[in-house]
N, C-alpha and C positions, 0 to 999 in steps of 0.2 A: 130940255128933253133932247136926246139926242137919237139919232134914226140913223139904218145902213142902209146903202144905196142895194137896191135891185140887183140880181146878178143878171148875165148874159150865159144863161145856161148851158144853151148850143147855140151854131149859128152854120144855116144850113148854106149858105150865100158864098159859096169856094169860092168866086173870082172877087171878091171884096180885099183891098188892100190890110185889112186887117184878122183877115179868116185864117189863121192857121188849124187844118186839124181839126174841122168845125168847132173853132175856141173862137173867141170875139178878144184880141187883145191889144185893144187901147184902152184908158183908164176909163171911159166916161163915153156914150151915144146917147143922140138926144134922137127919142123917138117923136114923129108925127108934127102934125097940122090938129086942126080942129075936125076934123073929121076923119080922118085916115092916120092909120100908126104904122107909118113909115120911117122907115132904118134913115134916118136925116146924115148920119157919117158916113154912110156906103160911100166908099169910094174906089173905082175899080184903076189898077195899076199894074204896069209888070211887075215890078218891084213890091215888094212885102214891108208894110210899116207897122207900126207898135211895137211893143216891148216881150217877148216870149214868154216872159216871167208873170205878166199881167194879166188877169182874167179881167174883163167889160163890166164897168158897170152900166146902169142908168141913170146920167145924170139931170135928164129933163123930160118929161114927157108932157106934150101939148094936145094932147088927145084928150081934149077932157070928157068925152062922152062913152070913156073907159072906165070900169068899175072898179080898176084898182090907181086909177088918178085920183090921186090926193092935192089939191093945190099945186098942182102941176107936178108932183113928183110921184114916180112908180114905189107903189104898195104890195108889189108881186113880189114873194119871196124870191122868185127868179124867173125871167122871160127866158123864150126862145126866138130866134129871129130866123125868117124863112121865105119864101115867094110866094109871093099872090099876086096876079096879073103880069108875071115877071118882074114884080116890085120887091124891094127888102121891104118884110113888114115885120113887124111885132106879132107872130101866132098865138100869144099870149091874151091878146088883146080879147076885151068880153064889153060888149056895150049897156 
């Protein structure tokens, strides 16, 4: 059986090295911990990385007390990723 990764819908986190345009473009973020669904790639840079061509997927999510973690992979047609506490989180995220 084969499954599509998660998109990264928006991403409201501008100073993130891979935020252009609130687009998420690196291939793959791996959200959270076991309790908090935290942007785990955020990484903040002068410099702008990824690929322009690329839209984000999700490629891991360890949030399992998220109702769209499946064995650790996102089941959400498409996250958004945003601030909470000044954190990148997963605003998608539904316990």
């Amino acid at each position: 059986m084969s499954i599509s990764m998660s998109k990264v819908s928006s991403c409201e986190v501008s100073e993130c090295v891979y935020n252009r345009d609130k687009k998420c473009h690196t291939l793959a973020i791996t959200v959270g911990n076991t309790t908090s669904p935290s942007c785990d790639t955020y990484m903040k840079h002068e410099k702008k990385g990824g690929d322009s061509d690329t839209i984000g997927g999700v490629g891991a999510c360890k949030t399992e007390i998220c109702q769209f973690n499946k064995n650790f992979e996102c089941r959400a047609e498409s996250i958004i990723v945003g601030k909470q506490n000044n954190n990148p989180e997963c605003k998608t995220f539904k316990k």
